[in-house]
N, C-alpha and C positions, 0 to 999 in steps of 0.2 A: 326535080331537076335543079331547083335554085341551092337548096338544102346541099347537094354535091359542089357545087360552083365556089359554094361560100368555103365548103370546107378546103377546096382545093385553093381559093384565094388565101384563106388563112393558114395553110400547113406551107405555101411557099414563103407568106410571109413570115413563119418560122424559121424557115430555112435561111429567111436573108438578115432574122434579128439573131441569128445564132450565129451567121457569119462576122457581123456587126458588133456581136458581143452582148448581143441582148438587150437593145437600146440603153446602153449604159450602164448597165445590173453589172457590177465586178466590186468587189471588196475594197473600203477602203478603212484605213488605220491612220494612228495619228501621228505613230513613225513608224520608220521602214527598215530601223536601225534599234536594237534592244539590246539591253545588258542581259546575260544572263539569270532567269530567276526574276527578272521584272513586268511585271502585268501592266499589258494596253490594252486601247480600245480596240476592237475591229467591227465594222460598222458597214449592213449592207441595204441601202432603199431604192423604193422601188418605185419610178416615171411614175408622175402624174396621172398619163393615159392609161394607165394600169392598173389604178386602180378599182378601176368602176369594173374590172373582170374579178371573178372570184378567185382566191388564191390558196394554190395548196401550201400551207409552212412547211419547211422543214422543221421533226423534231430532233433536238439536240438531248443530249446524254452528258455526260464529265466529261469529255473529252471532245476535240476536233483535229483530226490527224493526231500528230503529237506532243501538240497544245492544250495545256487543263482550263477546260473553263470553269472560270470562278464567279460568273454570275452572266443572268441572261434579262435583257430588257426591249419591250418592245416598244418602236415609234410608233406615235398614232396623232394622226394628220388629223384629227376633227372626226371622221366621220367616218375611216375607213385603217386599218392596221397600215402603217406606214411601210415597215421594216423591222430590222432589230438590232443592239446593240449588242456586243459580246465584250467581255471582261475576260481575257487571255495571259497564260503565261508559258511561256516556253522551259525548259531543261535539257536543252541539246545545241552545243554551240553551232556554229558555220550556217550557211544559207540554208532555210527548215522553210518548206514551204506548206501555206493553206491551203488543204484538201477545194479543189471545186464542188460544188453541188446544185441541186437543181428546185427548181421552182418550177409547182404545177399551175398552170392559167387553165379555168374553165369558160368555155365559147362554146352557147348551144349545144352544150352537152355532151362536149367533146375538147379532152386534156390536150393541151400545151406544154411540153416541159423545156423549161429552158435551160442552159448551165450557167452555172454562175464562176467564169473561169480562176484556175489558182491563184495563190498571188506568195511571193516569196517574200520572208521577212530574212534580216541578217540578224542573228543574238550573237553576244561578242563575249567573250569570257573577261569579268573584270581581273587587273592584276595583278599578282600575287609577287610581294615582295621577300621571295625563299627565305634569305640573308636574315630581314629581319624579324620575322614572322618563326622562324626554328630556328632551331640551337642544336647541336652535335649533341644526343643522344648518351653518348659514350663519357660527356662531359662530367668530372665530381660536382655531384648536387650536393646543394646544401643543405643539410641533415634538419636543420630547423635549431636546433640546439647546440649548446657548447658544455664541455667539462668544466670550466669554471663557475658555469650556473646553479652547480650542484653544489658548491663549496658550504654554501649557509648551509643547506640542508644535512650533510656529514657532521657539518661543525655543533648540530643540534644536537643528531644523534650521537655524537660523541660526546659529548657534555652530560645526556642522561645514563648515558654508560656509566660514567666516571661519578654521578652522580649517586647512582644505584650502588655501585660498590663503596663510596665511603660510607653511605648509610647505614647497611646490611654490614659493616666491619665495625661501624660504630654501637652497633645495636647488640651484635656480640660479644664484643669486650664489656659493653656495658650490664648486660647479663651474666657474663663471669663473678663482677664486681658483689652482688648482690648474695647477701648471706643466704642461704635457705632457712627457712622459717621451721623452728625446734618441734618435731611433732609431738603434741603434750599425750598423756594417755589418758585415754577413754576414761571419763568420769562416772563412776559406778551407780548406776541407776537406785541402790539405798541411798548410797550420801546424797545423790540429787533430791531425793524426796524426803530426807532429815533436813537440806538445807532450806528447801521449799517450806515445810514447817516452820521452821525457825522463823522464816522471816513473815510467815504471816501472825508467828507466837506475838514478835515487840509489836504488833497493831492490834492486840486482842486488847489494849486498854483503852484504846483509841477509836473505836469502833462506833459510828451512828447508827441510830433504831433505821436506816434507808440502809446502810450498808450490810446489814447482819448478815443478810438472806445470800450477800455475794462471798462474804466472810466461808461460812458456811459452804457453798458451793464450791470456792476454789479450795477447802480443804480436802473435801471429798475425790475432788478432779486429781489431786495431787497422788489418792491410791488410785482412782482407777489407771494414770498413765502407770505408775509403778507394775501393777499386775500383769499391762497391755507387754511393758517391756521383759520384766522378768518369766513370766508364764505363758507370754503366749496366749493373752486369754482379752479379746474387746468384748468388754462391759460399759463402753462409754454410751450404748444405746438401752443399756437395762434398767431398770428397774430395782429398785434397794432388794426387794423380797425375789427377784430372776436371781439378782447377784448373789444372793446366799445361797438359794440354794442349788447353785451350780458350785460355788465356792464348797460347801460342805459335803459332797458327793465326793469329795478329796481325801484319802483316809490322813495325811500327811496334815491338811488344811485344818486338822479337829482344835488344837491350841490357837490358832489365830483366828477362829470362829466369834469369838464371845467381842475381843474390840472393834472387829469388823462392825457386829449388828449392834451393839454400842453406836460407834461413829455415825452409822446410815439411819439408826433409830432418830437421835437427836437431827442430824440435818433435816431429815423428813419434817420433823415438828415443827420446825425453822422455817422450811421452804413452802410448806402445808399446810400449819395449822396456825402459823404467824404468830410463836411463839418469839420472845426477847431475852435471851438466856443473859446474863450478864457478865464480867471481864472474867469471873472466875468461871464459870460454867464453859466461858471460851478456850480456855486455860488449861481446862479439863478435858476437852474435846481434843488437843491438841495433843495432846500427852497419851492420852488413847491410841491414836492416830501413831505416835513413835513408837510406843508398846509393838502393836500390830506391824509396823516395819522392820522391828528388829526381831522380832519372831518370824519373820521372812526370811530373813536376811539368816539365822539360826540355821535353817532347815536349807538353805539355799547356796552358802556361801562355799560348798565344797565345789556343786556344779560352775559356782563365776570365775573359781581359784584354774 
């Protein structure tokens, strides 16, 4: 019976805090007046005597009405959850008003809701000076650049125009100028190897016991190039005794047989057996050596003509 008494005391006294506005439970803000696109506070606590009852929070989400909230804080009196701060911003100009909502009080095991009624904010549009904030559209913009700025630059490229062409007209004329160089004729692979003698003949008196061996060597070298150019034949990797007798397997080769193995005989001795022939032995050697080039040269001089 009391348990019924109490609740019927406490649902009217509902009734007469909900007429009353909830002993004071309504929204307040730090203004009432916002530019648009600026964040306030909006701020709701709750009576002292209210405390000591258990309370249902509202939970909040990004939004409240058409308000984004940007952050949620909650008062706390010491001992007990005060309230809560909200961080609000509006995007809708003219009078936008705060949704109501409600608070649950538990009493003996039985909810209370109360409302927490709206409350209208005015957001104002800040303002826009058209005039000087745009400009006609249709207006000549200015290109960023001018024809004159280019002038250096042509003036560059013209200069290695005119640069290029006296060059390449210089360089022309000056290759007219220039005689062409007389083509001589081909120097006959005999006289090159008569001349090559010759000149190692005026060194055959002059000749050191250290040089012999090279004396020697570059006469021989002097036919094998001959051979190479007239015949068609490298012997410069043979052997005295290969080169004969590939040389004499030649029925043509049978008369220039004998100075050849002469020539190759004596360098061998020279180069092999450290022999010291002396100015006339060199002398001899050398004269061998033309014998057997002009017995070439015999046999040969129809195919060079």
């Amino acid at each position: 019976m009391k348990n019924k008494i109490s609740f019927f005391l406490l649902f009217s006294l509902a009734l007469v805090c909900h007429g009353q506005g909830g002993f004071g439970l309504a929204w307040k803000s730090e203004k009432d007046t916002v530019l648009l696109g600026e964040p306030f506070d909006l701020t709701l606590e709750i009576p002292a005597q209210k405390l000591q009852r258990e309370i249902i929070w509202p939970s909040f989400t990004d939004s409240l009405g058409t308000f984004e909230i940007l952050q949620v804080n909650w008062l706390d009196s010491g001992e007990y959850r005060a309230g809560f701060k909200l961080n609000i911003v509006g995007y809708d100009s003219g009078s936008v008003s705060i949704p109501a909502i409600e608070l649950g009080f538990l009493d003996q095991g039985d909810t209370i809701w109360l409302e927490i009624p709206s409350k209208s904010i005015e957001i104002l549009s800040p303002l826009v000076n058209l005039e000087a904030d745009f400009q006609d559209i249709l207006a000549n913009p200015d290109p960023g650049y001018h024809w004159h700025e280019f002038i250096p630059i042509f003036s560059i490229i013209l200069l290695v125009l005119v640069l290029g062409i006296a060059l390449f007209w210089y360089l022309r004329r000056k290759r007219r100028k220039i005689p062409s160089a007389p083509v001589l004729p081909a120097i006959n692979p005999f006289d090159a190897a008569i001349h090559a003698l010759d000149s190692l003949s005026h060194q055959a008196g002059n000749v050191s016991d250290e040089e012999i061996k090279a004396f020697y060597t570059d006469a021989v070298d002097v036919l094998r190039t001959l051979v190479d150019e007239v015949y068609c034949l490298d012997v410069s990797e043979m052997s005295s005794s290969e080169w004969l007798s590939v040389w004499k397997r030649r029925p043509e080769n049978e008369l220039t047989g004998k100075e050849l193995a002469f020539v190759l005989y004596v360098a061998d001795l020279v180069k092999f057996a450290k022999q010291q022939p002396g100015p006339a032995e060199r002398s001899q050697l050398i004269e061998a050596a033309k014998v057997f080039i002009e017995a070439c040269r015999k046999h040969q001089q129809p195919n060079l003509n």
